[in-house]
N, C-alpha and C positions, 0 to 999 in steps of 0.2 A: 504494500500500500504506500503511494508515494503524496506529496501532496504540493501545492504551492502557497505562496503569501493570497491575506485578502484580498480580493478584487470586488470592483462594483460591480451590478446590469450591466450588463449593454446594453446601448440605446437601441432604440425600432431603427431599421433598416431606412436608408435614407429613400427619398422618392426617385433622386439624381444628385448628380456628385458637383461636388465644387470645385470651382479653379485650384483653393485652398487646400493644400494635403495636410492640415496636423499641424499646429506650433507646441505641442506639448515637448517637453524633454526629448522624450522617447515614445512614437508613436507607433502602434501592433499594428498590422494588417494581414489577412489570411491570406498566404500565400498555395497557389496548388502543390501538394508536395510530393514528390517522386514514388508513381505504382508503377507496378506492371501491368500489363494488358487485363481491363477488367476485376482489378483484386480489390475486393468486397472490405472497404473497412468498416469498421463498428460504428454503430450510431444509438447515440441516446434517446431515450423516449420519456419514460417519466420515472418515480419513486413513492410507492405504496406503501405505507398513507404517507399526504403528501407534505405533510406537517409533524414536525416533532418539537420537542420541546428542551430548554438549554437546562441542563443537570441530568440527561437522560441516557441510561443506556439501553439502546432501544433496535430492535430487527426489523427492519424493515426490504423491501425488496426493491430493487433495481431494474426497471424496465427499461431493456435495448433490442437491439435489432444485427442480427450477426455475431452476438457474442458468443466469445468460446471458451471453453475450460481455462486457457492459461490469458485470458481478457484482466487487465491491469486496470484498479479506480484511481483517479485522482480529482481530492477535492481541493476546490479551490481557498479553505480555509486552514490552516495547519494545524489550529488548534482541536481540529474535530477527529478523533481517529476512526479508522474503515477497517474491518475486518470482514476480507470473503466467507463464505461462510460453506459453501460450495457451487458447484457446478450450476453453469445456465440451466435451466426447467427447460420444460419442451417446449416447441413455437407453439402460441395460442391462437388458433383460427378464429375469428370471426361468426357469430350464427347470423341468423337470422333477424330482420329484414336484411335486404339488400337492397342499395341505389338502384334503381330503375329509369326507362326513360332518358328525359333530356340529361337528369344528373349523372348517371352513368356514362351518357355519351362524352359529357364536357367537364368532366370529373378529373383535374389535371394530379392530382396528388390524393391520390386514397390512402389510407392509413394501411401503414406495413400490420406485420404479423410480430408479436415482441418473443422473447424470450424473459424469464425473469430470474434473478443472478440475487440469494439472499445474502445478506451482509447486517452487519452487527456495527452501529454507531455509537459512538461516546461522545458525548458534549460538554464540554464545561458551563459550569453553572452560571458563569457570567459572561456566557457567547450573547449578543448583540440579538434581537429579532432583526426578521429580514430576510435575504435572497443569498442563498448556499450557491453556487456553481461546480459541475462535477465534468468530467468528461473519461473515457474509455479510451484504451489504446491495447493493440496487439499486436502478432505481427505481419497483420492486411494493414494495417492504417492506424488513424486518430481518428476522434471522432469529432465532432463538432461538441458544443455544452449545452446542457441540460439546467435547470436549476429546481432546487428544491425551499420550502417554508420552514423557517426557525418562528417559532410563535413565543408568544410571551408569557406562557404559564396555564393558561386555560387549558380547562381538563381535554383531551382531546377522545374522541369514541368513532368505530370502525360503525361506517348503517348497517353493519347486518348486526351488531350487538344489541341494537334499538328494538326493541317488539312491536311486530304487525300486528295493525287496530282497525280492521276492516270498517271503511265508511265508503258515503257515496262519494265522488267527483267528477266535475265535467271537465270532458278534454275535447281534441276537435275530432276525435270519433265519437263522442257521444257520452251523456250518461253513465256512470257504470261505477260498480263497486269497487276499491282500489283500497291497497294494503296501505297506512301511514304508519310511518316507525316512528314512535312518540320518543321525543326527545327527555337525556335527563336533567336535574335541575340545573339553570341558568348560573354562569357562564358556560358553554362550551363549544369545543372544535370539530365538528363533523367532519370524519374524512371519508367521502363517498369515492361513486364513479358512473357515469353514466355509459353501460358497457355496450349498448348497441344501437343502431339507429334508431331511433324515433324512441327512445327512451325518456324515462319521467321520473324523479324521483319526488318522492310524496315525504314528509317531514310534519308532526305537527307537538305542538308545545302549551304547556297551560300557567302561565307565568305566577311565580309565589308571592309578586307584586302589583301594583299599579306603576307604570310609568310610562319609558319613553327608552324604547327595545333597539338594538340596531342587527342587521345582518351582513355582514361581509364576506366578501370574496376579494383577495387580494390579488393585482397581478402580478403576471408570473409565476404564480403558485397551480394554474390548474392545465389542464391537458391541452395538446399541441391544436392550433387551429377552434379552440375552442371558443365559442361566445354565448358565455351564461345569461337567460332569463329566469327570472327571479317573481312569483308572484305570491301575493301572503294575501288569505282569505280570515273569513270569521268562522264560527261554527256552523252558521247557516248559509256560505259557501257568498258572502257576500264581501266585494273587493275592499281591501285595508289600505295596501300599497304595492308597485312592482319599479323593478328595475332591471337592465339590460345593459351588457357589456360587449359593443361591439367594434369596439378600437385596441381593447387590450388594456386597459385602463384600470381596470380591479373594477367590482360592483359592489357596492354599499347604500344599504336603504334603512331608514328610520320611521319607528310609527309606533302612537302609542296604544297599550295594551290595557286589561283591566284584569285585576288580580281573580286568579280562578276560572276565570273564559277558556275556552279551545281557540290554539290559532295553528292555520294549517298553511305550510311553504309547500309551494312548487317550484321545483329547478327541471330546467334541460335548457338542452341547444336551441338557439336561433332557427335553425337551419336544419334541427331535427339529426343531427349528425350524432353518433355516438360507437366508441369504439373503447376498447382494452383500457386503453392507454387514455380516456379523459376521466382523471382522479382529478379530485378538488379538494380543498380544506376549507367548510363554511361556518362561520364561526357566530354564533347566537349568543348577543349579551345585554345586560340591563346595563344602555351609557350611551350618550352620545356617540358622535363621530366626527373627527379635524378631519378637511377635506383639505385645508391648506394653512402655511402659517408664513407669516412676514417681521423678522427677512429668516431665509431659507435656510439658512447655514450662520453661524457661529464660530468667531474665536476662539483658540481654546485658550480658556481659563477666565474670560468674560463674563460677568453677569448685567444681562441686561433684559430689559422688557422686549416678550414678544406677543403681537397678535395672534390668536388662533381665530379660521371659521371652518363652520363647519353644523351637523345637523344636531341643534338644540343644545347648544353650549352653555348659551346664557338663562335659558327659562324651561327648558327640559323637555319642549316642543318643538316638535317636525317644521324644521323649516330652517335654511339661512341665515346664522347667526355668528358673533363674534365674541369673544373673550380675551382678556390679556392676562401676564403671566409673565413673572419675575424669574428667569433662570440661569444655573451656572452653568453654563458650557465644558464639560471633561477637558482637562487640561494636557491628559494621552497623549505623546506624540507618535503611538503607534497605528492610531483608530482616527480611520477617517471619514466614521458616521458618529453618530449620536440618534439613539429610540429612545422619546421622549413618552412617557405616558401624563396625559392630563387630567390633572384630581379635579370634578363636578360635585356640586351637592344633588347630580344625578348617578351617579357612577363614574369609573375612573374607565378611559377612553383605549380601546386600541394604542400599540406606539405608532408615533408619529416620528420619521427617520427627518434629523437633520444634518448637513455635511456638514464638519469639522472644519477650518481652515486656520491660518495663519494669517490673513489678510485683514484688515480693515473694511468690518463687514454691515454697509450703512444701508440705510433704506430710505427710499423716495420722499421727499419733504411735498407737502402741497404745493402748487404750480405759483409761480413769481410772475414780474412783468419779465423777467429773463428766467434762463435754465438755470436748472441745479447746478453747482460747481463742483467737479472732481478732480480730486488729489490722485493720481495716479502712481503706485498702483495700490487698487482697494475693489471691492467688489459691491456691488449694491442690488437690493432686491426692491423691485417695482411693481406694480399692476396697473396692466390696460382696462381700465374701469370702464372706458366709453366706446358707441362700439365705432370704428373707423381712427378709433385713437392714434395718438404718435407723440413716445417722451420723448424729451430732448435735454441731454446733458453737453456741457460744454466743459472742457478743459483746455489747460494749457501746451505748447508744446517748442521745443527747439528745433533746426533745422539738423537731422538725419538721427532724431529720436526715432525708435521703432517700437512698437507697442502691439501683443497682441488681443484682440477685442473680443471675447465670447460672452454671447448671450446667449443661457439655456432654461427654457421649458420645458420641454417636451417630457426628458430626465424626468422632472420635476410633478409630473404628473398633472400638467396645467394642458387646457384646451389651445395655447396658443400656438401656430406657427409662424415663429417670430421672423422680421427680417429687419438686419441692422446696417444702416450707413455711415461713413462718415463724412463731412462737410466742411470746407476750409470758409473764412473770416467771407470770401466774398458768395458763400452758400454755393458752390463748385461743388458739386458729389467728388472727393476723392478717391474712395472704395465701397466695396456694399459685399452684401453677402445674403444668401438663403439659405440653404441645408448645407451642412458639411458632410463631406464623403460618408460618412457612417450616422448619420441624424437629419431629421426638419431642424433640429436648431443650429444655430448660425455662429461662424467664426469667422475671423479674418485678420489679417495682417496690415497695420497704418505704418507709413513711414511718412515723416513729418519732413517735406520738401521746401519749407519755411519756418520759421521764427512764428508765432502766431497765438491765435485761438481756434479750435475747431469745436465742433460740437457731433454728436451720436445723437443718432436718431433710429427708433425700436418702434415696428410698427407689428400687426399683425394681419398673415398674410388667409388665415383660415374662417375669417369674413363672421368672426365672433359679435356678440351686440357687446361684449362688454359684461364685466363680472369680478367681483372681488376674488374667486379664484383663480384668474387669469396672470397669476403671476408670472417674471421671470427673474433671473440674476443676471447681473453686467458683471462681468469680471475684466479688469483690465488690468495684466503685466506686462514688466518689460520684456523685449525680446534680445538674448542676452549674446555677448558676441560671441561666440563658437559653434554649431553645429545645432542640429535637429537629426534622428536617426530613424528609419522607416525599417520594420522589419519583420519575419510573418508569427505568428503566435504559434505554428507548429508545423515541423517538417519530420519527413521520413525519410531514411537511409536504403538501399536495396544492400541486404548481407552478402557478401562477396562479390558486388561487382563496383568497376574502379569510380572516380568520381568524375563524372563530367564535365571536362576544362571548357568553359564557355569563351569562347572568340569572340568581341566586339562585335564583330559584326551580325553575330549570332542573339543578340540580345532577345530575339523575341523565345526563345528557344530555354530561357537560364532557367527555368524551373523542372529542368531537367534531373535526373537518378542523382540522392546527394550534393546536392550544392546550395548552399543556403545565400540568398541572393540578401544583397544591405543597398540600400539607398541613404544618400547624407542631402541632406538641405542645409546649407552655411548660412551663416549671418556674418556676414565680414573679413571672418578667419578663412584662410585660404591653405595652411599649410596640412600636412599628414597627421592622420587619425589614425590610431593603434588600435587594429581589435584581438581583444581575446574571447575564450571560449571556456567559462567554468564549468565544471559538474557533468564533462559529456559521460556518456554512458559507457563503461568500460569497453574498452577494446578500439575503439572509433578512432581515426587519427584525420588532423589537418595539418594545414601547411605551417613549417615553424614562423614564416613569418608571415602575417597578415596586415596590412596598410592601404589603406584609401588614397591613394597619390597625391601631392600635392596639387588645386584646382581641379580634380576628380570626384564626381558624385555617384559612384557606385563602385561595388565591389559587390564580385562573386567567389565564395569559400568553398573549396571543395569538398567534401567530406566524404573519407571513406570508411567504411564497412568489411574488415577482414572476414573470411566466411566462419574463421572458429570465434568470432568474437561474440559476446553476450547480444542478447535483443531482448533486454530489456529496456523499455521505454523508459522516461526521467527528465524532469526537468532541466533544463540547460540556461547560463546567463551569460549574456553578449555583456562583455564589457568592451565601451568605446571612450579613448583618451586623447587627449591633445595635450599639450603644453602651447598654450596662447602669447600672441606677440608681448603682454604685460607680465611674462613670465607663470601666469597663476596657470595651475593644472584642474580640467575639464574631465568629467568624466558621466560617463552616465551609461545606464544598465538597465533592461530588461529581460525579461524569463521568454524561454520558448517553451516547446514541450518539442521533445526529438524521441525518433523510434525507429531500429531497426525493421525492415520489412523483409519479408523471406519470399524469393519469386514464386506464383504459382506452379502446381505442378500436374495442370489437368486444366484442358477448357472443353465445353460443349457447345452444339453447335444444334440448330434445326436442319433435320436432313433437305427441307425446303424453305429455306430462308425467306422465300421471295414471292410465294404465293399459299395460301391460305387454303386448310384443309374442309371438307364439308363432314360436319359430324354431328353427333344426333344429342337432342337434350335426355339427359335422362339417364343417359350411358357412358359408357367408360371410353372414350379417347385414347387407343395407343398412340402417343406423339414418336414418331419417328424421329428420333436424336444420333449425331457424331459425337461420337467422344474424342477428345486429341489429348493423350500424358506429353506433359512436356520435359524438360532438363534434365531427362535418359530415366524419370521414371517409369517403371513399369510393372507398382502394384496396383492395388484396388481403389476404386473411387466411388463416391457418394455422391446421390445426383437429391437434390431437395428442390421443392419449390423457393425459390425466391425471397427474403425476408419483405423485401420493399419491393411491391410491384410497379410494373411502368402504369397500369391500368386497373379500375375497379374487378374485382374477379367475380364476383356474385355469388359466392361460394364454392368456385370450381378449385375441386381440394385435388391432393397426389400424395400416396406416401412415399416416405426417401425409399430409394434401392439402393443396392452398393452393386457395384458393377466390377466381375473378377477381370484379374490381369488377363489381359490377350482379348477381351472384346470390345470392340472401335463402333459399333451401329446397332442400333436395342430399340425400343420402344421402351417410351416413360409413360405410364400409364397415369389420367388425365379422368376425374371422374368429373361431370359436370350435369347440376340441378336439372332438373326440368322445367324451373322459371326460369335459366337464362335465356337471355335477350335473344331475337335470332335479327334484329335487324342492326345489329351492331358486330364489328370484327373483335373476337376476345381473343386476348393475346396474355400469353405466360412464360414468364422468364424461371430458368434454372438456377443453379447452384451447382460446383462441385464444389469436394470435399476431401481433401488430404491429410492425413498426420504422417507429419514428418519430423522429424527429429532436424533441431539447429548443430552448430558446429561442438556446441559442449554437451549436445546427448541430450537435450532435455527435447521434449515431446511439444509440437505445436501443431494446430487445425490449421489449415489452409483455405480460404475459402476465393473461388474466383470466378466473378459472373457469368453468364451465357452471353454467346456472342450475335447478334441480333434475337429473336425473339418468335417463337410456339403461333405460330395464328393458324384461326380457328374460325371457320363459317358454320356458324349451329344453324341447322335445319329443326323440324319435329320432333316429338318423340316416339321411340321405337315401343313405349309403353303405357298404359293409363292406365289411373287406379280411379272409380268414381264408387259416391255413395247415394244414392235416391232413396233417402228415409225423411216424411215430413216430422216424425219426433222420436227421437231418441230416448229412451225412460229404461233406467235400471230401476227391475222390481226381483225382489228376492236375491238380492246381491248380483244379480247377471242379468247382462241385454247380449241380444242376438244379431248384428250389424253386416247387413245385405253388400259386398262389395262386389262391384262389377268391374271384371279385370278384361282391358281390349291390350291388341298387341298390333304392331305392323308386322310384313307377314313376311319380314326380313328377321324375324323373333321366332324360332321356337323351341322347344321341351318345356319342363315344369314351369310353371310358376309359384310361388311360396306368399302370402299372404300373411300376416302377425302385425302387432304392436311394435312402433317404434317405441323403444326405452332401454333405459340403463339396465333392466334384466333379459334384453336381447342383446346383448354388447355385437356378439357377433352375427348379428343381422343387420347392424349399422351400417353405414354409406363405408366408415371409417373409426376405427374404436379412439381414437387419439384426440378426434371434434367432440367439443364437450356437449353433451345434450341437454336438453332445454326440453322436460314432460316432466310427466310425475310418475310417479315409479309405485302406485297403490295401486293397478289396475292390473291383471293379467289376461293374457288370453293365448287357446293353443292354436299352434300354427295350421294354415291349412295350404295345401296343397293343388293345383286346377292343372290340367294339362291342355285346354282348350278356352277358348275364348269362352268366359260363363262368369255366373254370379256364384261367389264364395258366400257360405253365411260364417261371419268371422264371431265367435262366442266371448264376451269380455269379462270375465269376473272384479269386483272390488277386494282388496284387501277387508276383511272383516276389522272394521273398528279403527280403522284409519283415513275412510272417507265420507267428509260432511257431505250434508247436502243440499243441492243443488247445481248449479252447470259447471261440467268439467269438460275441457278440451285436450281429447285427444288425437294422436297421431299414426294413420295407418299406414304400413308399409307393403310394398308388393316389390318382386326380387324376381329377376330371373338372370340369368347368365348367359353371357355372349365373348364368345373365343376364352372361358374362363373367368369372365370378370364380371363386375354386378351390373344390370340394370336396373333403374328402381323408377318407383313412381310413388310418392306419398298424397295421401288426401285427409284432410281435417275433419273433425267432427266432432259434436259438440253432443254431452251427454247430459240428462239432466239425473238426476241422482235424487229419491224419495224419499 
């Protein structure tokens, strides 16, 4: 378990990039890092449940995508430790519903298939609330980050620990009975998940007070692509309050409650989307909620007055309010947040994260006949109150001062999309700015070409009316003379091959097998920068010397991978130095994360790449596949479905084969629904699968994609199961259920007739897809050798089923060249 120093979020993805690359010290950028053809690196997904809490040692589960037995964690916090705890679980398929229609057709990113990797966390008791970052590596790749919720004490409870309280509720199929998992006494953290499409969770609560309730949902805390709706009813199913989260934003709603009443939540997706992987932490408490506070960040070691607003601060009612509030700023120079919790004579509030600094950190004075004046450098936190607004500060400046200008929002959790200019004495736009490479919020770089006054001007570009949460902060430093370094946040090595010397003129090409590419932006200094390379991972070698030439803005490192050398992953730190024309020494550092990769050794191929097979719904699909071993191996290989498809699959499941040494062309067998689509092309990507031992003997999975893509023209099906019964009634514990089995007459021998469930495992589509019935009902199988009505007998388990309507699921099987064809049909029993 390895780990790094704290880091914040990352901002949301910019909409487009700026002129401006970064005036920070040292700015990270994701660079592509050296695979081989196709090699599957690991990706994160989420962490069940999605909240823990700081003093805890707690298990929880790691959901990714491609991970494998010897898959490395590292968290972005050092303080936290990670213990594997064993092996990834098996892929989790998906049931039922599936996207249909236009959203299947234009469905550009469906949710992969996870695996879940248990692990054992320790927290220290005074971790910070707020946003963990974790990321995976092995030796296919890195992965991208994930992140997970540190909460602040409130008890946290798994929904399936809540008891079902069967009531009525309307949903937009109708009226109908629905389970609610009553919640336990106020405060706590629900860590649910809404595990399939068009999924609903039901929650309801009977409060031991009167007051003024809030419900939240933090962002970043809950599953990929998600966006939470929130509705909170009365007993008599009449509306209280709702909210929706469809920027990313976190969801938080307020409303008051009366002591002893039933109140009943509704959560799901916007969009009715639900998979594996959308876990949430929703957290129910008696207290308001700060939705923002001014100014935004603090000194450390300051005490000074801040505004808070936010829902029912000052009078402990729904609605837009403000309070102020006397505080010390942590004086830490290690921590550069601060989670503020706010004491109410309503309750004490969720924290509220403030950033730390070192600056001079003032806030907007009421508008003058001129602007505000700034001392630079200091930072100041403002609000666009009006809507078309535009502040205007003014400062001083010398000729060939340089100063860099960021105003952020967005971070900040504010609706604005800020844009900031600057203006010299005769109102000349000097520079301006919109989003910077990696945010909507705005940077830029002044260099002062006169003696003067200029002034900043912060407008808002996302056509808001205006709002006391529309905050942002100005930061303004100087831009210091020596260097800016650009460089990617994580690269990979291929083990035993040499390192790719890039040739100038080759520059498009430097993200090439081991070579870690550095870009410098100078400020002045013009002579040679010295890099080194701390902590690389044993065995790994670069060149003894490394130097940015004088007036040279780039440099590529080559880095090589001996084939007996370790591959294990591990953070790495660039150190970059100068000695500057004033003699003082420069120097500045960032982390990458570096990993040996081991070349594939096995690709697969469609034996018809290029045109699309016609197959039947219902049935089994032999996909004609190439296998190719690569780098003179020649034992066995593992062919699996896909973790992350290109495409929605609708259910079309495959179990893994292992394919012996000496066979190059096989069929992968391919089962697919009898709902899918036939006017759409379904297409399915492979997997192989190697273990192979690295250069010191230790054992590693290989995993490496299919090389174009399985398409598939669905036609009919070869089979149907129907049921023509106007009512269904078990009397005396058994009903007699008429099933009419038709076949195309490309179908025949037996047909088998039974109940789908967990005590037919092996009559299932696939024993490994988790089933979704209930498992009180039995009935014996029956057999038809011709097209004809089966009467299929269903008994209940004695004393384990209420009554009323139960929905079951009937199955029909027949087999073709060996394999299953099924047909299922529903039916609805009523029970006396």
């Amino acid at each position: 378990m390895s780990m790094a120093p704290v880091s914040r979020p990352l901002s949301r993805s910019a909409r487009r990039r700026s002129a401006f690359h970064g005036l920070l010290s040292l700015t990270a950028y994701v660079a592509f890092s050296a695979v081989a053809q196709g090699q599957q690196a690991p990706e994160v997904g989420y962490v069940d449940p999605p909240c823990v809490n700081p003093g805890q040692t707690v298990e929880v589960r790691l959901g990714g995508y491609d991970l494998t037995p010897d898959t490395q964690i590292f968290l972005h916090d050092a303080r936290i430790r990670c213990e594997v705890l064993g092996p990834p679980g098996p892929m989790i398929f998906p049931g039922s519903p599936h996207w249909m229609g236009g959203r299947a057709m234009n469905s550009n990113k469906p949710f992969g298939v996870p695996r879940e990797l248990p692990v054992r966390l320790t927290l220290p008791a005074d971790l910070q609330p707020g946003v963990v970052r974790w990321q995976a590596a092995n030796v296919n790749g890195i992965s991208s980050m994930g992140e997970f919720l540190i909460g602040s004490g409130e008890p946290t409870v798994n929904e399936s620990d809540c008891p079902v309280v069967m009531q009525s509720a309307h949903d937009p199929i109708g009226d109908r009975q629905v389970g609610y998992r009553r919640l336990p006494a106020l405060p706590v953290t629900i860590c649910g998940r809404l595990e399939r499409k068009e999924a609903i969770d039901y929650y309801s609560f009977v409060p031991e007070k009167s007051g003024l309730v809030t419900c939240s949902l933090p962002a970043h805390a809950y599953g990929p692509a998600m966006k939470p709706v929130l509705e909170i009813t009365n007993h008599a199913g009449r509306a209280v309050a709702d909210a929706a989260d469809t920027q990313g934003r976190g969801l938080h709603v307020s409303f008051l409650v009366q002591q002893g009443a039933e109140y009943r939540l509704k959560l799901y997706d916007l969009d009715y989307r639900g998979d594996w992987a959308q876990v949430y932490p929703l957290t129910v408490l008696h207290a308001p909620h700060v939705l923002s506070a001014v100014p935004a960040a603090g000194r450390r070691g300051d005490t000074r007055a801040v505004t808070f607003w936010g829902e029912g601060l000052a009078t402990g009612k729904p609605g837009l309010e403000s309070t102020m509030r006397e505080i010390t700023f942590p004086s830490q120079p290690e921590s550069d947040r601060f989670a503020y919790q706010l004491e109410t004579p309503f309750g004490k509030t969720l924290p509220f994260t403030f950033d730390l600094t070192d600056l001079d950190e003032q806030i907007e004075t009421p508008r003058g006949e001129s602007p505000q004046q700034l001392t630079p450098p200091c930072a100041l936190t403002g609000v666009l109150s009006e809507r078309q607004g535009v502040d205007v500060y003014r400062f001083t400046a010398a000729k060939g001062d340089a100063w860099t200008v960021l105003v952020e929002a967005n971070r900040l959790g504010s609706p604005l999309d800020v844009d900031v200019a600057v203006y010299d004495a005769a109102a000349t736009r000097v520079v301006s700015s919109d989003d910077t490479r990696t945010s909507i919020d705005a940077e830029l770089l002044f260099r002062a070409a006169a003696d003067g006054e200029y002034t900043i001007h912060i407008s808002d570009l996302a056509g808001g009316d205006g709002s006391p949460l529309a905050r942002y902060r100005l930061v303004m430093t100087p831009v210091e003379t020596g260097f800016t370094l650009q460089a990617p946040d994580r690269l990979t090595v291929i083990a035993g091959e040499p390192a790719v010397v890039i040739e100038p003129k080759r520059r498009r090409v430097r993200d090439e097998a081991g070579v870690l590419p550095l870009d410098v932006v100078r400020t002045a200094y013009q002579g040679p920068i010295t890099i080194e390379l701390e902590n690389l991972p044993p065995g790994l070698r670069t060149p003894d010397v490394m130097v940015i030439e004088e007036k040279q803005n780039r440099l590529d490192i080559p880095i090589w991978c001996p084939a007996d050398a370790s591959t294990a992953a591990g953070w790495v730190t660039i150190k970059a130095s100068a000695v500057l024309e004033d003699g003082t020494e420069r120097v500045v550092r960032s982390s990458l994360m570096m990993a040996p990769v081991m070349k594939p050794r096995a690709v697969v191929r469609p034996a018809y790449p290029d045109a699309g097979r016609v197959v039947q719904r219902g049935a089994t699909y032999l996909a004609p596949v190439v296998l190719e071993r690569l780098e003179g191996y020649a034992g066995p290989v593992e062919l699996q479905m896909a973790a992350i498809p290109d495409r929605v699959r609708q259910g079309i499941i495959g179990d893994p084969i292992v394919v012996p040494p000496g066979v190059e062309e096989l069929p992968f067998p391919l089962y697919l629904p009898e709902w899918v689509q036939i006017d759409r092309t379904s297409r399915i990507s492979l997997n192989t699968i190697v273990d192979q031992p690295d250069g010191q003997g230790k054992m590693h999975r290989l995993i490496n994609r299919m090389e174009k893509r399985i398409t598939m023209n669905v036609e009919g099906a070869l089979l149907k199961a129907t049921v023509d019964a106007a009512e269904l009634r078990l009397r005396n514990g058994s009903v007699a259920i008429p099933v009419t089995v038709s076949r195309s007459v490309q179908l025949s021998g037996p047909v088998t007739v039974d109940l789908a469930g967990p005590d037919n495992a092996d009559f299932q589509i696939a024993p490994w897809v988790r089933f979704e019935g209930p498992s009180n009902f039995h009935a014996e199988r029956v057999t038809v050798t011709e097209d004809d009505t089966a009467i299929l007998q269903v008994t209940a388990v004695p004393g384990q089923v209420e009554s009323g309507e139960h929905e079951l699921t009937i199955e029909v099987r027949a087999l073709r060249e060996g394999f299953p064809v099924v047909s299922q049909v529903k039916v609805v029993v009523l029970v006396e």
